[in-house]
matplotlib code that plots the C-alpha trace (Angstrom):
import matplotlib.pyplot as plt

x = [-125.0, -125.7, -127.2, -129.9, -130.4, -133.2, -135.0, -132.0, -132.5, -129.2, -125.5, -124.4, -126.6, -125.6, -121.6, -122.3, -123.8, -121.4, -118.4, -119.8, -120.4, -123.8, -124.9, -128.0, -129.1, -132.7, -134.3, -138.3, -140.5, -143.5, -145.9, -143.9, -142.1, -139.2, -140.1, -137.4, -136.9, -135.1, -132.9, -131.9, -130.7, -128.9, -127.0, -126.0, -125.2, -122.7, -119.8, -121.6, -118.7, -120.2, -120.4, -123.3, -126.3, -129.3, -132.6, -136.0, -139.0, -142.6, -145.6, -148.1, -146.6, -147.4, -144.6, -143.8, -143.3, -140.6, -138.8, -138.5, -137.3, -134.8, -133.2, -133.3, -132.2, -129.8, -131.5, -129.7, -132.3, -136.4, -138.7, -142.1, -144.7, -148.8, -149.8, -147.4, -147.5, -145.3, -142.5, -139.9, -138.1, -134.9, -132.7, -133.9, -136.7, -137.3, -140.8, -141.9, -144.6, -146.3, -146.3, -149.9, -152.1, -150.9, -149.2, -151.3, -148.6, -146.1, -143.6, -141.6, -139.2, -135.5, -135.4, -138.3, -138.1, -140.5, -142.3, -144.8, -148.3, -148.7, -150.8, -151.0, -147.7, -146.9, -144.1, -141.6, -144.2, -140.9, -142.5, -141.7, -143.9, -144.5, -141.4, -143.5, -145.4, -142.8, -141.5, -139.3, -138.9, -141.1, -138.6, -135.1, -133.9, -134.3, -132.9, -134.6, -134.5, -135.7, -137.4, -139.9, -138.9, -134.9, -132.7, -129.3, -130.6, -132.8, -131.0, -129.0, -131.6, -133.1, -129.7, -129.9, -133.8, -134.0, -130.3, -131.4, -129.8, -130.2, -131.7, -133.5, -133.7, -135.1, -137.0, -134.6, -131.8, -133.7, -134.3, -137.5, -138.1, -134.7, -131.9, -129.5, -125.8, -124.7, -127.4, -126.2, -123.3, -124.0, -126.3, -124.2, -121.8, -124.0, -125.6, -122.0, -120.8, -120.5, -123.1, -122.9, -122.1]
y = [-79.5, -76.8, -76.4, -73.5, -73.8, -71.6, -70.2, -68.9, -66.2, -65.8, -64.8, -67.9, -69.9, -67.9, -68.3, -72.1, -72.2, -70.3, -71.9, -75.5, -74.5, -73.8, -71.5, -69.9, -68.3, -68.3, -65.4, -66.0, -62.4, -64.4, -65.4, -67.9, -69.4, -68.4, -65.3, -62.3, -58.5, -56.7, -55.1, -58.3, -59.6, -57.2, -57.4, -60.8, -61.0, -58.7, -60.6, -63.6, -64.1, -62.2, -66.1, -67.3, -65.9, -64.3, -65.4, -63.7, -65.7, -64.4, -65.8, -64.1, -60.5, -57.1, -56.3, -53.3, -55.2, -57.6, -54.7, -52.8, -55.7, -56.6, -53.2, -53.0, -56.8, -56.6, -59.6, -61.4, -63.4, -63.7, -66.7, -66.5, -68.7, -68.8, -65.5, -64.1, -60.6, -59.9, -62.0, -59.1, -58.1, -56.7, -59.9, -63.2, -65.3, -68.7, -69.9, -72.2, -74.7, -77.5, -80.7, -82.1, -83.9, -82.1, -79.4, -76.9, -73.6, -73.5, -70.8, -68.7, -68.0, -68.2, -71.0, -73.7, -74.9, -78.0, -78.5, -80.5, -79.1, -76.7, -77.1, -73.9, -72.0, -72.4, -74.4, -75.6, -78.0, -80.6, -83.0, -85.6, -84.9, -87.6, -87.9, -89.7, -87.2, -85.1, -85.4, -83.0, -84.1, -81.0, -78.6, -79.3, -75.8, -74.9, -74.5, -77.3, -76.6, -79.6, -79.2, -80.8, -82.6, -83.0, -84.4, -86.5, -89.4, -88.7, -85.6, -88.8, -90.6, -86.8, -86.0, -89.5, -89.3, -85.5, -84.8, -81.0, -77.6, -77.0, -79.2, -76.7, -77.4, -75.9, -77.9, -81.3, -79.0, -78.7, -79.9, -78.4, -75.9, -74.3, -74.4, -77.2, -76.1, -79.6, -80.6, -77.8, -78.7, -82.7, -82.3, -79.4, -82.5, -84.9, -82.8, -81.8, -85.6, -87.8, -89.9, -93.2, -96.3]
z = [93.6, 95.2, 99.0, 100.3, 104.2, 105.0, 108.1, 109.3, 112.1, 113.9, 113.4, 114.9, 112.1, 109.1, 109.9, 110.5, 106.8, 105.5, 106.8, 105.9, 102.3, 102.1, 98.7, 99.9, 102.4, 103.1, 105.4, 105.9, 105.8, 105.5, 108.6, 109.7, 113.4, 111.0, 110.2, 110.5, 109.6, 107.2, 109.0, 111.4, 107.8, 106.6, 110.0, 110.7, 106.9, 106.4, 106.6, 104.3, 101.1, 97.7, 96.2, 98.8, 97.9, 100.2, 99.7, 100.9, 101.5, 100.9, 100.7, 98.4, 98.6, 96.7, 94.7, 96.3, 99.6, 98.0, 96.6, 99.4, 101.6, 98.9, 99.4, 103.6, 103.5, 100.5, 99.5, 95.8, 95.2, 96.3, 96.6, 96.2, 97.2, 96.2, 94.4, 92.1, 91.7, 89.0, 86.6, 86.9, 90.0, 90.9, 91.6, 90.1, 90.5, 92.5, 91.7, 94.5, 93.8, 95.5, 94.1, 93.9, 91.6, 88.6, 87.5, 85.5, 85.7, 83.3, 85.2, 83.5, 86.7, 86.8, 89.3, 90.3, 93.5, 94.6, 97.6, 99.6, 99.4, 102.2, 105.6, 108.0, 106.4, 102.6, 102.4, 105.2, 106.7, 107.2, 104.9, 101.5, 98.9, 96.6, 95.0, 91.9, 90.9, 90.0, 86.4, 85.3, 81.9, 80.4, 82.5, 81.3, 81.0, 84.0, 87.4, 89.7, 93.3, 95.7, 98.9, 101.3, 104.2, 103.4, 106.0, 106.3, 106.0, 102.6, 100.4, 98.9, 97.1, 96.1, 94.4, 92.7, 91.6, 90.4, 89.9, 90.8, 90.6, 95.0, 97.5, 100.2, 103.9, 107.4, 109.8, 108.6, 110.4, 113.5, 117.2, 118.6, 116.0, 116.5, 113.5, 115.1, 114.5, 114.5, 111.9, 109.2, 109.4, 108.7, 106.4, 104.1, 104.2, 103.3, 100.1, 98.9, 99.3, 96.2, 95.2, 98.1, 96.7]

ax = plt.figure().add_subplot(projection="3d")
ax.plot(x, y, z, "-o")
ax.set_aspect("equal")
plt.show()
C-alpha cells in the first residue's frame, strides 16, 4: 500500500517523507494553514527520487491556475477538491470527495481519494468519516485513496476495512499544527507494516 503525507511545507519535512518511504508528496495551494507557493516546491523538492510522486492541492481552481502551478512546481500529479473544472489535465487526476449521506457523482478521475465532509477548509479537517458509509463495491477499477483523520493508532484497521490503493495523512502527523518529524516517520512505518495480528 502505498502512503501520501501531505501539507508538507519544509525541506526538513519532505527529506523525512522521503527517506521513511513515503510515495506522495502533498503540497497545498489552496487557502489553507498549509498552504505554500510554487516556487517553495519546486525548491525543497529537487532532490525528491523520480519514484515519489508530487502532489498539488486545490480547492475549486480554474484550470488555467492548476496548469500553471503544475509547471512552476513540477507537480506529477494534482488533487482537486469541490468544483471540477475540467477531466483532462497534464499529469493525472485524484478526485477528492467527501463521504456524506450518499454518493450521487460517479467520477471518471484516475484516482479517488475519500474524505470527511469538510468544515472551514475542504478537506484536512483531521477527522474519521464514517467509515460505513463508504462502499466501494461499485468502484473496483479504480485507484482508492483513504483519508480523513489517519493516525498511528487507526491507518491499521483502514488498511484492513478498505484494502485501498494510498492512505493520506496531514494533521495525524502533527503537534500544534506543525508536521511532527517524529510522527512521519512512525506513522510511514506503521502504513507500510503488515497487517497486525
Amino acid at each position: 500500500m502505498k502512503v501520501k503525507i501531505c501539507g508538507l511545507k519544509t525541506q526538513e519535512q519532505v527529506d523525512t517523507a522521503v527517506a521513511f518511504g513515503a510515495d506522495y508528496l502533498g503540497f497545498v495551494f489552496a487557502e489553507s494553514p498549509r498552504q505554500v507557493i510554487p516556487e517553495k516546491v519546486r525548491e525543497i523538492t529537487r532532490n525528491v527520487p523520480e519514484n515519489v510522486k508530487k502532489v498539488g492541492v486545490f480547492v475549486s481552481p480554474s484550470r488555467l491556475a492548476v496548469e500553471t502551478i503544475i509547471q512552476q512546481a513540477g507537480l506529477d500529479r494534482i488533487q482537486i477538491h469541490d468544483e471540477l473544472p475540467a477531466t483532462h489535465f497534464s499529469v493525472p487526476l485524484i478526485r477528492a470527495l467527501s463521504v456524506d449521506e450518499t454518493m450521487i457523482e460517479t467520477p471518471t478521475a484516475d484516482y479517488l481519494l475519500f474524505d470527511a465532509p469538510p468544515k472551514r477548509f475542504a478537506g484536512g479537517n483531521g477527522e474519521v468519516f464514517d467509515w460505513e458509509k463508504l462502499d466501494l463495491s461499485l468502484l473496483k477499477d479504480k485507484k482508492i485513496i483513504i483519508a480523513g483523520g489517519l493516525t498511528v493508532a487507526n491507518v491499521q484497521q483502514a488498511k484492513k476495512r478498505f484494502n485501498p490503493y494510498a492512505v493520506d495523512v496531514s494533521s495525524g502527523v502533527e503537534t500544534n499544527g506543525e508536521k511532527d518529524l517524529r510522527k512521519i516517520k512512525a506513522f510511514l512505518e506503521k502504513a507500510k507494516e503488515e497487517f497486525d495480528v
